[in-house]
ChimeraX commands (.cxc) that place a marker at each C-alpha (Angstrom):
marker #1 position 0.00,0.00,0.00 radius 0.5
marker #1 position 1.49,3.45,-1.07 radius 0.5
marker #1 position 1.86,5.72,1.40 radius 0.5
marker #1 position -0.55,8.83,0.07 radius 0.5
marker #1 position -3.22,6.06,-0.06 radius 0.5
marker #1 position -2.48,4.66,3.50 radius 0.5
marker #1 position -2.48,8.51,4.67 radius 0.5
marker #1 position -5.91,8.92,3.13 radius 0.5
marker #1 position -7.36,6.03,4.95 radius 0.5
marker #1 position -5.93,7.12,8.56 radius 0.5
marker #1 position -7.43,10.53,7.70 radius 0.5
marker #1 position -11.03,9.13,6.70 radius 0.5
marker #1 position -10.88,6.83,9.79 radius 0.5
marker #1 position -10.24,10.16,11.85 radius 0.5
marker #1 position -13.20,12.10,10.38 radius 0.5
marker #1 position -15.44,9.13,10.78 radius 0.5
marker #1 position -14.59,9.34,14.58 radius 0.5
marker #1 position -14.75,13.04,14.55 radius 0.5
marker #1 position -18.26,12.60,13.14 radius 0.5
marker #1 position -19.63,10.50,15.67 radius 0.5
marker #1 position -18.86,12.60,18.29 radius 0.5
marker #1 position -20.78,15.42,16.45 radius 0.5
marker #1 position -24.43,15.96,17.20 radius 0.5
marker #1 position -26.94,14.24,14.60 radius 0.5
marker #1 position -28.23,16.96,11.84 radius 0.5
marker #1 position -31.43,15.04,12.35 radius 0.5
marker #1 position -31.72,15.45,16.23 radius 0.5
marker #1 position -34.09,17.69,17.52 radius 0.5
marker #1 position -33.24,21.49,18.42 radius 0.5
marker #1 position -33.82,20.73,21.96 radius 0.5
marker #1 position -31.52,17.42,22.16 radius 0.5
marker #1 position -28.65,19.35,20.67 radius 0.5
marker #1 position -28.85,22.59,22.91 radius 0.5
marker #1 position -29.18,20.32,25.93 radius 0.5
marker #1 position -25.93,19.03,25.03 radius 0.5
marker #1 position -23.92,22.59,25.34 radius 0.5
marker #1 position -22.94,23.62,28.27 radius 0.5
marker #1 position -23.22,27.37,27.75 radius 0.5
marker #1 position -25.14,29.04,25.18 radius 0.5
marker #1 position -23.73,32.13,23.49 radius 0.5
marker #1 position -25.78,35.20,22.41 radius 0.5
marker #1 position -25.66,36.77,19.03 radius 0.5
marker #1 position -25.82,40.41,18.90 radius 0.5
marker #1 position -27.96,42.57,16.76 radius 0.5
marker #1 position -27.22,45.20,14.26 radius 0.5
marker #1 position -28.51,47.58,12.06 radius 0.5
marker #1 position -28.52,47.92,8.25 radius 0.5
marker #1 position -29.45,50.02,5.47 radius 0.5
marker #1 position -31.78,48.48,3.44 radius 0.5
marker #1 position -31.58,49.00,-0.61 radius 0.5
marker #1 position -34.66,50.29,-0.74 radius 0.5
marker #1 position -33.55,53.11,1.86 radius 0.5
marker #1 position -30.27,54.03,0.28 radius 0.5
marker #1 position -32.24,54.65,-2.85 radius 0.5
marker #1 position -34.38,56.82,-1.45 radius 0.5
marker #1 position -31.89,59.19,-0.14 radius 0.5
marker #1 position -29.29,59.58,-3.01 radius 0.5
marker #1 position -32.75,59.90,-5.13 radius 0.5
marker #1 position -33.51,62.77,-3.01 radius 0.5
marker #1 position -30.18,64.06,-2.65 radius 0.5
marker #1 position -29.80,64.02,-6.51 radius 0.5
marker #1 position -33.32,65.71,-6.92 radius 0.5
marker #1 position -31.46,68.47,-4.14 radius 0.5
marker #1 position -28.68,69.42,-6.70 radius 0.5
marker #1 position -30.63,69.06,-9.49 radius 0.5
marker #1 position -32.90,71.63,-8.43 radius 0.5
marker #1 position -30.10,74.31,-7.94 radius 0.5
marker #1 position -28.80,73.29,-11.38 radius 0.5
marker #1 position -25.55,71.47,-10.60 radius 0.5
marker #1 position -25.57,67.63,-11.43 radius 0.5
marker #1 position -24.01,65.94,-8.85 radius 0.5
marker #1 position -23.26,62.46,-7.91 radius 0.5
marker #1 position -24.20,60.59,-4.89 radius 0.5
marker #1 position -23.06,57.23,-3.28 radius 0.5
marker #1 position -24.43,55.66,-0.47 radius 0.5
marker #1 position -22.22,53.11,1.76 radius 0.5
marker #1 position -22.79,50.48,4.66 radius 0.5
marker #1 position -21.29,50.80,8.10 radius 0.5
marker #1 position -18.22,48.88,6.27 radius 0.5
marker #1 position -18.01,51.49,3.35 radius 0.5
marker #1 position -19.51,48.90,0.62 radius 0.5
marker #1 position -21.25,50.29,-1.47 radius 0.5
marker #1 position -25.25,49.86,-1.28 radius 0.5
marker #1 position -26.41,52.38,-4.27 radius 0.5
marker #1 position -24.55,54.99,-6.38 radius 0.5
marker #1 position -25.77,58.05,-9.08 radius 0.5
marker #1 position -24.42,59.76,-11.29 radius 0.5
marker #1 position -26.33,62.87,-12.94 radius 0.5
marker #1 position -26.31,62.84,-16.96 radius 0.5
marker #1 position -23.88,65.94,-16.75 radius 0.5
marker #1 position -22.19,65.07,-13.79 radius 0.5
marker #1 position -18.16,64.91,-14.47 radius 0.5
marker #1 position -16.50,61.61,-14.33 radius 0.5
marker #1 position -14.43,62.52,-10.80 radius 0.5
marker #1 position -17.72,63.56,-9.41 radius 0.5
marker #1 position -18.52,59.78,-8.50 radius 0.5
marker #1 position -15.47,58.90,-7.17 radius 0.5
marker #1 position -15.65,61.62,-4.92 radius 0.5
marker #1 position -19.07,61.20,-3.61 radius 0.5
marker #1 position -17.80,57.74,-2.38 radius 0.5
marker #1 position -14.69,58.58,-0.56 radius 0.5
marker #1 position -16.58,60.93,0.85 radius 0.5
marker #1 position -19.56,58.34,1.94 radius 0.5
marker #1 position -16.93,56.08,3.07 radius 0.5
marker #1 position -14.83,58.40,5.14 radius 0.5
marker #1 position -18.17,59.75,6.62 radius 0.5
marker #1 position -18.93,56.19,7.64 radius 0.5
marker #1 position -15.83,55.16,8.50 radius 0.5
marker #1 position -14.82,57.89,10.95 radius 0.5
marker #1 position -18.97,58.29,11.90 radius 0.5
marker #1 position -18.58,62.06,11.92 radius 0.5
marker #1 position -19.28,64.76,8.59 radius 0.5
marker #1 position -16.60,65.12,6.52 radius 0.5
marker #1 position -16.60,68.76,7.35 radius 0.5
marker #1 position -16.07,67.90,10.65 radius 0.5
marker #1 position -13.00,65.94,9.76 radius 0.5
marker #1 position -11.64,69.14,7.48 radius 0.5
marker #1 position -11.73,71.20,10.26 radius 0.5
marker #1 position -9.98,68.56,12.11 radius 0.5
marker #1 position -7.21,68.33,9.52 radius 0.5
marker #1 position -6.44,71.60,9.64 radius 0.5
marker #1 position -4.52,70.70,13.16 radius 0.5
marker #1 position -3.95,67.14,12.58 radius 0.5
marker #1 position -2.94,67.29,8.57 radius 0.5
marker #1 position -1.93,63.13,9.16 radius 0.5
marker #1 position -5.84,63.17,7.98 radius 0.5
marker #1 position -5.49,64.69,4.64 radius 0.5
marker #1 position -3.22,61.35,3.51 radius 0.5
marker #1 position -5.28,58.74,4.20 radius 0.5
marker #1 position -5.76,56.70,0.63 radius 0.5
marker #1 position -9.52,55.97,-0.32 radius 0.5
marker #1 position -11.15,59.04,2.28 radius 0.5
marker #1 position -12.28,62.79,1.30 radius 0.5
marker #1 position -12.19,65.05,4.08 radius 0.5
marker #1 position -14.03,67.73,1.39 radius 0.5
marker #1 position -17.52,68.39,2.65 radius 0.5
marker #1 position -20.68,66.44,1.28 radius 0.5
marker #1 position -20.06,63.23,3.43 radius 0.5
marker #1 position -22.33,62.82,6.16 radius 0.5
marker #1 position -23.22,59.32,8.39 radius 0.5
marker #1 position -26.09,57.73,8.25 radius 0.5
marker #1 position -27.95,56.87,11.65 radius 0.5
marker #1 position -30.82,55.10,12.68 radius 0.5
marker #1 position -31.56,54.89,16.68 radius 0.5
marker #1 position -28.27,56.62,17.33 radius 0.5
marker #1 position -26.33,53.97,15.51 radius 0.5
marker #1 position -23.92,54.32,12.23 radius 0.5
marker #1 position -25.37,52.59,9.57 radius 0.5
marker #1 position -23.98,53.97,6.82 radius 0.5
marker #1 position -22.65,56.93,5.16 radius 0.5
marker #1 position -24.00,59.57,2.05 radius 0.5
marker #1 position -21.45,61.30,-0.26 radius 0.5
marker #1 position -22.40,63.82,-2.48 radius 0.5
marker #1 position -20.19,65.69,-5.03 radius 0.5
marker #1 position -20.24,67.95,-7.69 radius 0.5
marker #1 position -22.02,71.40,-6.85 radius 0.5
marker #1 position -19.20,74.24,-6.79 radius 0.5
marker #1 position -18.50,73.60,-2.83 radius 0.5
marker #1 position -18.46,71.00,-0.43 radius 0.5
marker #1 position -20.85,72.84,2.06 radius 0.5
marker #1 position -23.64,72.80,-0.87 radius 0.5
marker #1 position -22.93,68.80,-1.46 radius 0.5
marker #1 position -23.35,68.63,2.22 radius 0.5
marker #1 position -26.80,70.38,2.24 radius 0.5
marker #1 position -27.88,68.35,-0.21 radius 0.5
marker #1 position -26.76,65.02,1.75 radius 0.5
marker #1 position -28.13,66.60,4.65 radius 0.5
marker #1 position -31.55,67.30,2.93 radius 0.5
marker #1 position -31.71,63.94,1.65 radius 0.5
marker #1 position -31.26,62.38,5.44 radius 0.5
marker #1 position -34.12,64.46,6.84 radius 0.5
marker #1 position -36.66,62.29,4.87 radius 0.5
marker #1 position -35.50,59.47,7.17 radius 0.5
marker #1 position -37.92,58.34,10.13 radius 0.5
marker link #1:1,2 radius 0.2
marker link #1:2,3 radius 0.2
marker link #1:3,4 radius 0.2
marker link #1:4,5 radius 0.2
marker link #1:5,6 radius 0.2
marker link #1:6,7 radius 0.2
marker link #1:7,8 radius 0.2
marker link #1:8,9 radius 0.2
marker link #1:9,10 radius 0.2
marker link #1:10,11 radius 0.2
marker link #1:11,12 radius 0.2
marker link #1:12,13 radius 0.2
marker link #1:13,14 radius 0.2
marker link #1:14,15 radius 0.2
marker link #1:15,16 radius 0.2
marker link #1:16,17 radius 0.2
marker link #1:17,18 radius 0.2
marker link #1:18,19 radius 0.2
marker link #1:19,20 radius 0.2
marker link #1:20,21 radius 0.2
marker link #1:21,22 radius 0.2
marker link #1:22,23 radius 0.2
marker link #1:23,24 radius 0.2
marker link #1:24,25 radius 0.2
marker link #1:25,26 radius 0.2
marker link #1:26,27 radius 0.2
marker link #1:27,28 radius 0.2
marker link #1:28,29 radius 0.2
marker link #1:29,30 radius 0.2
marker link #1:30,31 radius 0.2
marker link #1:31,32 radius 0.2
marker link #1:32,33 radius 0.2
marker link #1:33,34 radius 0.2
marker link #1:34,35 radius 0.2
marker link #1:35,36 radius 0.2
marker link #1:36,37 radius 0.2
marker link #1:37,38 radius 0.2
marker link #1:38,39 radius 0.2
marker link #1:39,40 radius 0.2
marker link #1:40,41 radius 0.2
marker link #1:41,42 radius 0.2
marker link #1:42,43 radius 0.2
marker link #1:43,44 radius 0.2
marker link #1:44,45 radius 0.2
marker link #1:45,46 radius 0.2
marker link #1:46,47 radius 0.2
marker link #1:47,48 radius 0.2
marker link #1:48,49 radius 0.2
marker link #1:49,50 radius 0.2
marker link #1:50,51 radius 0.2
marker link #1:51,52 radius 0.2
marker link #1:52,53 radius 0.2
marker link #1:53,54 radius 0.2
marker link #1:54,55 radius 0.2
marker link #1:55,56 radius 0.2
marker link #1:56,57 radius 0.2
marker link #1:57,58 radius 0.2
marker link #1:58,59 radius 0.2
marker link #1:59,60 radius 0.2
marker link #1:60,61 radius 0.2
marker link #1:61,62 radius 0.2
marker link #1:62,63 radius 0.2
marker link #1:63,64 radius 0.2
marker link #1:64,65 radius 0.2
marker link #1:65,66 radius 0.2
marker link #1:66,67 radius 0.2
marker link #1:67,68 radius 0.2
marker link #1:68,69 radius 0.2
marker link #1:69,70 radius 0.2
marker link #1:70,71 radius 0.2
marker link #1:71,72 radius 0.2
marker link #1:72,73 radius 0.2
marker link #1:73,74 radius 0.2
marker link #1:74,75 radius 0.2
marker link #1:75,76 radius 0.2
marker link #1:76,77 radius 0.2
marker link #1:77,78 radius 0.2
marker link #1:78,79 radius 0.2
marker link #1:79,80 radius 0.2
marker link #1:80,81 radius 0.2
marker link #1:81,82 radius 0.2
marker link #1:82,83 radius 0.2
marker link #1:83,84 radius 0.2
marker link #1:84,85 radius 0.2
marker link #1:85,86 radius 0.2
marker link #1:86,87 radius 0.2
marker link #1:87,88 radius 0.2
marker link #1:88,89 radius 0.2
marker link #1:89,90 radius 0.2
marker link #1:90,91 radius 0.2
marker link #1:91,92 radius 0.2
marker link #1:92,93 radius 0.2
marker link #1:93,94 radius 0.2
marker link #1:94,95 radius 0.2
marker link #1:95,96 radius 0.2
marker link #1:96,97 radius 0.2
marker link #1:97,98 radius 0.2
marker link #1:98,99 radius 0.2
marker link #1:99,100 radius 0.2
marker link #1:100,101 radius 0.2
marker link #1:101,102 radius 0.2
marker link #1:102,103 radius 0.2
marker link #1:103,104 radius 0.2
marker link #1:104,105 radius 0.2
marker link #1:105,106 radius 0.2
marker link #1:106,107 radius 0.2
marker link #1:107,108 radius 0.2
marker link #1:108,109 radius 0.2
marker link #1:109,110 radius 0.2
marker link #1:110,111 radius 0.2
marker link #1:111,112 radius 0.2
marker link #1:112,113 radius 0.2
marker link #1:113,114 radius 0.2
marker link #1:114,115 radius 0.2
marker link #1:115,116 radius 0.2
marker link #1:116,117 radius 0.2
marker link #1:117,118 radius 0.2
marker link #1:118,119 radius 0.2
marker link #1:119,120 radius 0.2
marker link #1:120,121 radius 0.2
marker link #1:121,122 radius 0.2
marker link #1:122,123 radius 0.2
marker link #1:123,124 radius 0.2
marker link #1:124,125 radius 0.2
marker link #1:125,126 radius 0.2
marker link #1:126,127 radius 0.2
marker link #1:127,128 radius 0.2
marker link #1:128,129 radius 0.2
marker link #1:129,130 radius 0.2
marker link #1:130,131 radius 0.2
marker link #1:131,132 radius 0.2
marker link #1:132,133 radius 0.2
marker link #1:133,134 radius 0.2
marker link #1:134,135 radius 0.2
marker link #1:135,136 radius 0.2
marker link #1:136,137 radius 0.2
marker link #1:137,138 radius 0.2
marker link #1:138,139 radius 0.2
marker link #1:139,140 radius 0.2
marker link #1:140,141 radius 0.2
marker link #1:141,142 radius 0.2
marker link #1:142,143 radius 0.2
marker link #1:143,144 radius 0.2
marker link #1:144,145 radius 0.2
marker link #1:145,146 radius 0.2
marker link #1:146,147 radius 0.2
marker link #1:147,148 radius 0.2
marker link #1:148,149 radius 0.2
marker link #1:149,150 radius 0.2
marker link #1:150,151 radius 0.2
marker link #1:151,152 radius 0.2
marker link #1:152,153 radius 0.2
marker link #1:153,154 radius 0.2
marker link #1:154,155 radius 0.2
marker link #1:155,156 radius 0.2
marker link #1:156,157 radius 0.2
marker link #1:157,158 radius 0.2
marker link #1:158,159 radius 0.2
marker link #1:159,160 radius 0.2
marker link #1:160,161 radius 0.2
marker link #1:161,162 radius 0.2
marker link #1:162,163 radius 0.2
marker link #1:163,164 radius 0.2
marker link #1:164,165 radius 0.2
marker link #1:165,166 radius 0.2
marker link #1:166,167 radius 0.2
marker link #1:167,168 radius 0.2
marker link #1:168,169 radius 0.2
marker link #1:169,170 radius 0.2
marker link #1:170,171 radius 0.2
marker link #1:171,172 radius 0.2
marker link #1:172,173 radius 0.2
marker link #1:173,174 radius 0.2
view
């Protein structure tokens, strides 16, 4: 017997016996937890639905459109993934890259990115820091007090009119 095939046996003899030690998949719920000795609890959390995200880049879109500057809005998790990102038909090209390091720095630091300019202007570490725009227009997103998210919004001729449209856009929320 060659050795790679002996090996193979051992190693399916060892996850046989590892198996039957394992609970039964068809045992009953209660039969298994009765066999742990402490139960752990799984926390909770918040997330931005699709449906959500949507809403508020539509809305912060309709913002800038109405004071005649096409923007671009993204909308990020509490990770900085994206959930749902615009682009207006006239919007520049940087515009959208923009909005989302904006979104994702507002998430990821859970403050405005205004906040974090003013910041930087003692701490300038924060205006290096690959993938995140400290520019205003990025503001979190919160539900109950908790960061689910972030908006980014980019492309009027300042960051404190991207903001106001981000900002409008997050009043619609419950």
């Amino acid at each position: 017997m060659s050795f790679t095939v002996a090996a193979a046996i051992a190693t399916a003899g060892a996850v046989a016996a590892v198996l039957t030690t394992l609970p039964s998949a068809s045992a009953t719920p209660n039969a298994v937890a009765s066999q742990s000795t402490t139960s752990t609890k799984l926390g909770t959390a918040s997330y931005l639905p699709l449906s959500v995200a949507k809403k508020v880049s539509d809305i912060a879109m309709q913002k800038g459109l109405e004071k005649g500057y096409p923007v671009s809005v993204t909308v990020v998790d509490r990770d900085g993934v994206v959930i749902n990102q615009q682009r207006a038909d006239t919007a520049t090209g940087a515009t959208v890259q923009v909005s989302f390091e904006k979104a994702y720095a507002a998430a990821g630091f859970q403050t405005p990115t205004a906040d974090i300019q003013n910041f930087a202007k003692t701490s300038p570490g924060f205006t290096y820091i690959p993938g995140f725009s400290i520019l205003p227009g990025g503001v979190p997103i919160k539900v109950n007090g908790k960061i689910v998210g972030g908006i980014g919004v980019s492309g009027a001729p300042t960051g404190e009119l991207d903001a106001d449209f981000a900002n409008a856009a997050l009043k619609t929320l419950n």
